[in-house]
C-alpha positions, 0 to 999 in steps of 0.5 A: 576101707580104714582110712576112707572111713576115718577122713571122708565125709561119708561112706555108702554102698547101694545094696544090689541085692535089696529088691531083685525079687518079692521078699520071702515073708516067712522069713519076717514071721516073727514080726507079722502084724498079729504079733505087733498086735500082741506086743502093744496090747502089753505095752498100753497095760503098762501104766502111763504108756502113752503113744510117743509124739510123730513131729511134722516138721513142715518149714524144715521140709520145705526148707531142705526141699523135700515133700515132708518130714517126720520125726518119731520123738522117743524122748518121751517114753514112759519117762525113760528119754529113749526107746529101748525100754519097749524091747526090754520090758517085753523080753524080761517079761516074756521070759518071767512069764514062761518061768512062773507060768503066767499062761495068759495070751496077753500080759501085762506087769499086774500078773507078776504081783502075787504074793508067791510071784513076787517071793519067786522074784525076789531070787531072780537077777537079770543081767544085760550089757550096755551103752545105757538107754537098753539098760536103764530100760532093763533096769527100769523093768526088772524094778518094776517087775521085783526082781534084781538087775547087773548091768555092764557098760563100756568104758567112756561110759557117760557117768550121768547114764550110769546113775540113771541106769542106778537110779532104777535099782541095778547093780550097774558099772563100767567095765575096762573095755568097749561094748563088745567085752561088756557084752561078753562079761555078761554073758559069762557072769550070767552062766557062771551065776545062773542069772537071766541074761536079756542082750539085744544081741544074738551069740552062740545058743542065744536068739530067743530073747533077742528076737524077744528084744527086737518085736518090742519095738514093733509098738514105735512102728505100729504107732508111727504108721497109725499116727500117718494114717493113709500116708506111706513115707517115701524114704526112711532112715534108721540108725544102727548100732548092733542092729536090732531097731533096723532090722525089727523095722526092716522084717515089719515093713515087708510084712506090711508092705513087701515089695512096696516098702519104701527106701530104707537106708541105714546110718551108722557112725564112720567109726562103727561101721559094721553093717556097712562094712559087712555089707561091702563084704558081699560075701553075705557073712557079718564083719566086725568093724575095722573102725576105732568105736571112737565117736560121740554117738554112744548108742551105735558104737558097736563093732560087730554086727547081731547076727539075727538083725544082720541076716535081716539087713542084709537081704532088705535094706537099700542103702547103707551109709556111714558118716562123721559125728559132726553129722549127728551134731548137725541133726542135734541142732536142727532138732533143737533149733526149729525153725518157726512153727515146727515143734522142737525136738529134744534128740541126743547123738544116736537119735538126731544122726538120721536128721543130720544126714538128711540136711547134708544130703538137702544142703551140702554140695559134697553129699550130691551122689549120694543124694542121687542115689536116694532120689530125694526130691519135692515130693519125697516124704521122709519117717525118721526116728529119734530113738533117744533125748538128751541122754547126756544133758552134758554133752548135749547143752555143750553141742547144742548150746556150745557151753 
């Protein structure tokens, strides 16, 4: 498995287990439509929440030979260049809520500014690990909120994610070592200090918030199937990091859908291949990655699975597949080089992977059982989301641009 996936171009396995019986729903409570419901009515109270743009890129689909394409462009949530703070601001909220006793069925950041509210606040320092955008997103909340925020990132760590997640008031640094240490050092600063620990993934006693986390991110699914209307996608692809966007999305679709969901494949980098490699397991248990964790998309360089969104992928997805970096550079440059009439989508390394696999899979000999597999034809109709924009302007001008 090691050198397969450090030399290949790509590595997938076909679930066996994703659709041999109707899905037990009771399993994907917790992200039924009455709570998407609920966790958007508290997103629209938040202010300038907008819907964030569903692209059709119409000439690419038919360039690439598929029905349609559509891109959820998270480049533009409440000005943050990334999705995550949908889960974050729920989560701290949430919690803040059942802390100060704001009873109220749906709330909104208003609730929190009393004067006593605020005092009570003020003492209150929430802390989390990250690659940046689920910190910035933290970050961003508990300023909104007033209250303080530490924030632990891996070394490698971008220095222009750093300052943003600065920039929105946070104690923030890079620590000397990869995701899963600033995972764990947050988890202990936060009990050694009594702090409020808000991780999008699950440990040891700690699952509430990170289900918490992952139904934030039911208002990107609600609103890319309310800007669909009627149509239901035929394929569609998630990154992966820790797990929690795919299988958030995974538990949503068979509550709507069941067993007429459509093919969901998870994309991971070759590198940090956790869920596939757990997967390949067949034992049903999750696995840390045999991989390095070194690759340029930052967002999924997680080497062990959330066990929470592992039980989920595990039973749901389809398809897991893992591929180079030269795949999401692939997809950063189609996205921001459309081609006429399609619109441009601005999409950093984790966001534009999804796309970048789509083209290989539609253009590069070598990706043809794979393309078999997924049975993407003239009417296949395609939802993918660019969970991030040029989080590092940097990187992005030198891959797009070749500055």
């Amino acid at each position: 498995m090691k050198d397969l996936l450090s030399s290949e171009k790509y590595i997938y396995f076909d679930n066996p287990v994703a659709r041999q019986h109707n899905p037990d729903k009771a399993v994907t409570d917790d992200f039924s439509s009455e709570i998407a419901v609920k966790v958007r009515k508290f997103h629209q109270a938040i202010p300038d929440y907008q819907p964030t743009p569903l692209v059709q890129l119409g000439n690419l689909a038919e360039y690439l030979g598929v029905g349609e394409i559509w891109v959820k462009d998270e480049s533009h949530r409440f000005g943050l260049n990334a999705f995550k703070v949908l889960g974050g601001a729920y989560a701290l909220s949430s919690v803040l809520a059942e802390q100060l006793g704001v009873t109220k069925e749906v709330f909104s950041f208003s609730d929190f500014q009393s004067p006593d509210i605020q005092d009570h606040l003020a003492g209150i320092t929430c802390i989390t690990a990250t690659d940046g955008n689920h910190g910035r997103g933290v970050a961003w909340s508990a300023q909104q909120l007033g209250c303080r925020s530490v924030v632990y990132m891996p070394k490698g760590s971008a220095a222009c994610r750093l300052q943003n997640i600065q920039r929105c008031g946070a104690d923030a640094s890079i620590i000397d070592g990869p995701y899963d240490d600033a995972v764990r050092l947050a988890a202990e600063h936060a009990k050694e200090n009594g702090w409020l620990l808000i991780q999008d993934t699950v440990q040891p006693g700690y699952e509430a918030i990170t289900l918490m986390i992952m139904q934030g991110y039911l208002t990107m699914y609600e609103e890319a199937f309310e800007q669909l209307g009627t149509i239901v996608p035929t394929h569609i692809f998630a990154q992966c990091g820790i797990g929690s966007l795919p299988a958030s999305f995974q538990a949503y679709l068979v509550q709507k859908f069941g067993m007429e969901r459509p093919f969901f494949t998870i994309v991971e980098p070759a590198m940090a291949a956790c869920f596939l490699e757990s997967a390949v397991a067949q034992d049903g248990k999750p696995h840390k990655s045999v991989g390095s964790l070194d690759t340029i998309m930052a967002g999924l360089a997680c080497g062990e699975p959330s066990i929470l969104s592992w039980n989920i992928a595990r039973d749901h997805t389809d398809l897991f597949v893992a591929c180079q970096d030269d795949v999401a550079m692939k997809g950063m440059r189609v996205l921001g080089n459309p081609m006429k009439w399609d619109q441009r989508v601005i999409s950093g390394e984790s966001g534009a992977v999804t796309l970048g696999l789509l083209h290989c899979l539609m253009k590069d000999p070598d990706f043809a059982p794979l393309k078999g597999t997924l049975d993407l034809n003239d009417e296949s109709e395609i939802l993918l989301l660019s969970t991030e924009g040029d989080t590092d302007p940097n990187m992005y001008r030198k891959i797009v641009w070749g500055e």
